[in-house]
C-alpha positions as CSV (number, residue, x, y, z in Angstrom):
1,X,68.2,89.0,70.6
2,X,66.7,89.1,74.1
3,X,70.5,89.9,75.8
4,X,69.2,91.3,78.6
5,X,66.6,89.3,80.1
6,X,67.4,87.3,83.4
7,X,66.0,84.0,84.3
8,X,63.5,85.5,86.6
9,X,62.3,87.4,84.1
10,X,61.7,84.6,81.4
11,X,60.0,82.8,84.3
12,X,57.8,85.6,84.6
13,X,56.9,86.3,81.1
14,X,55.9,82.5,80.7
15,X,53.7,82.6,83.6
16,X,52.2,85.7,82.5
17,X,51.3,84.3,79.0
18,X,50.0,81.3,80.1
19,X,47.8,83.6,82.4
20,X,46.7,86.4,79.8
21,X,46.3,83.7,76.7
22,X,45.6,80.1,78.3
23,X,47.4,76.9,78.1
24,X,45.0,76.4,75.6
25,X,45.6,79.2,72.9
26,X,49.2,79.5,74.1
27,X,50.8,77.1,71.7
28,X,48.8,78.7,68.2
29,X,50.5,81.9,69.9
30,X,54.0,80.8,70.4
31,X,53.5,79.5,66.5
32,X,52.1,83.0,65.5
33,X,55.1,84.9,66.8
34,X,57.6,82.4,65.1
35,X,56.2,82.7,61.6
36,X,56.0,86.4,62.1
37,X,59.5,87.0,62.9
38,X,60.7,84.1,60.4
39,X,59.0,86.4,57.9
40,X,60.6,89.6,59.0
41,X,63.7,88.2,59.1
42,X,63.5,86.6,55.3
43,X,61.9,90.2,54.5
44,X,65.2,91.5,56.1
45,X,67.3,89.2,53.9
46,X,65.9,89.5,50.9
47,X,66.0,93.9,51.3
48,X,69.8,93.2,52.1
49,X,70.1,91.5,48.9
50,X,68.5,94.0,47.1
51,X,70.5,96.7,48.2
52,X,73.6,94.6,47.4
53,X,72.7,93.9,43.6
54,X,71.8,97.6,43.2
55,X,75.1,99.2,44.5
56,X,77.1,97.0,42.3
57,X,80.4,94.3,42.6
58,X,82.2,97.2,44.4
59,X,80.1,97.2,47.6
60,X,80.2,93.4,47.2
61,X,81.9,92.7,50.2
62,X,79.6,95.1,51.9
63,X,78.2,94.3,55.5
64,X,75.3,96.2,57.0
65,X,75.9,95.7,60.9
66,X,79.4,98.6,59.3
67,X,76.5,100.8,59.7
68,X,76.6,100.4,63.5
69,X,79.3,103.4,64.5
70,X,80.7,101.1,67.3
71,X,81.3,98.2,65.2
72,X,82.7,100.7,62.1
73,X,85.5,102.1,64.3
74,X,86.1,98.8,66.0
75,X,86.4,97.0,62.4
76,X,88.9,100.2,61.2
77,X,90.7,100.0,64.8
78,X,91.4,96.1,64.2
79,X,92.9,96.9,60.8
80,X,96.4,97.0,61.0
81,X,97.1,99.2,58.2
82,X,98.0,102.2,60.2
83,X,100.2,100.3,62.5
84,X,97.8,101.3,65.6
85,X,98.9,97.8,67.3
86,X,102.8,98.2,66.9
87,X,101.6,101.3,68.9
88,X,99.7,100.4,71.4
89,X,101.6,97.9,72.3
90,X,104.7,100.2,71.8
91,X,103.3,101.7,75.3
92,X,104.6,100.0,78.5
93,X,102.8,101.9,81.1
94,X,103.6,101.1,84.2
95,X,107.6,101.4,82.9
96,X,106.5,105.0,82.2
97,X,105.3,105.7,85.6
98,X,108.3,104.1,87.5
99,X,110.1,106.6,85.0
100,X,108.3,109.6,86.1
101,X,108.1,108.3,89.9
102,X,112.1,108.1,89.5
103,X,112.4,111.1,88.1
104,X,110.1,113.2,91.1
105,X,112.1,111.4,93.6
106,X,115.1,112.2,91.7
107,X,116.7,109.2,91.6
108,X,117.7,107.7,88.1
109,X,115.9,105.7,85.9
110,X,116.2,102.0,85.5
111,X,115.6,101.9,82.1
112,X,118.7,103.9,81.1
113,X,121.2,100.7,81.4
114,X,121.7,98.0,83.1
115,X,124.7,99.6,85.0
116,X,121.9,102.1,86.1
117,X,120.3,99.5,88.0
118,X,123.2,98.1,89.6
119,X,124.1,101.3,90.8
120,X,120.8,101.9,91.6
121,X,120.4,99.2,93.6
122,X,123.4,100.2,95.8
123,X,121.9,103.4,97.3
124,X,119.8,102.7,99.6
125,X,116.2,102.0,99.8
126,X,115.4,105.8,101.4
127,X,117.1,107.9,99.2
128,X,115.1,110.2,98.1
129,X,112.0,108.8,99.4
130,X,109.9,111.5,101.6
131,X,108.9,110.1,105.5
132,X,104.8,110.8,105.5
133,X,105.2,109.8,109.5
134,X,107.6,112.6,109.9
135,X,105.9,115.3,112.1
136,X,106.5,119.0,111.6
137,X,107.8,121.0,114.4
138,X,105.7,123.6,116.5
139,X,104.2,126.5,114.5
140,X,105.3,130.0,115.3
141,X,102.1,131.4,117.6
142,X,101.0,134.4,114.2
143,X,101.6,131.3,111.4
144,X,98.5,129.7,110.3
145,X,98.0,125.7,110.0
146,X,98.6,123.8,106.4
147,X,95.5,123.8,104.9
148,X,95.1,120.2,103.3
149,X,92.0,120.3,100.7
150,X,91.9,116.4,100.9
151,X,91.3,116.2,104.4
152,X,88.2,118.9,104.6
């Protein structure tokens, strides 16, 4: 119920009732606010009931927080009648990328077979990798700079 609240502030709450009600009416308050939320929540329970023998022994299984539109998709998500786990755990992500970085470097993919890699793994360790330390030869005196958006 009260997720959010720190210890400093439940510190500061307590020392502010004790200073707005007394230590002496503090305790008939604290007893106050219990029996008026014990109420609402048996108010609460006894609606949900209600509700629940008026729609019928179809909505029997029925759960209010379903209402909630984050816990609604999260409940249909977690239902594996569409198969959404087979795939999103069909997705290996980071075999993707090293798929697409192999394939912008132009070297072949790993994932083809394992003769791939062993052949792979006889070029060497620079092909087709770019050299960022590599610096570009003089300009012509008319030509214009690179213009790098990153660096401005």
């Amino acid at each position: 119920m009260f997720n959010d609240i720190g210890p400093l502030e439940l510190v500061t709450l307590v020392v502010l009732a004790v200073l707005v009600f007394g230590p002496e009416k503090l305790p008939k308050m604290i007893q106050d606010v219990t029996r008026t939320i014990r109420k609402i929540r048996e108010f609460s329970e006894s609606a949900k009931a209600d509700i629940r023998d008026e729609l019928g022994p179809g909505f029997k299984d029925f759960e209010f927080e379903d209402l909630n539109p984050k816990t609604f998709i999260r409940k249909q998500l977690d239902n594996d009648e569409l198969g959404l786990k087979e795939i999103r755990n069909g997705f290996d992500l980071k075999k993707e990328m090293a798929e697409v970085t192999d394939a912008v470097h132009g070297r072949e993919s790993d994932t083809s077979s394992s003769s791939s890699s062993s052949s792979s793994s006889t070029t060497g360790s620079t092909g087709g990798s770019v050299d960022m330390t590599k610096k570009r030869e003089k300009l012509d005196p008319d030509e214009r700079p690179p213009y790098d958006a990153d660096a401005t």
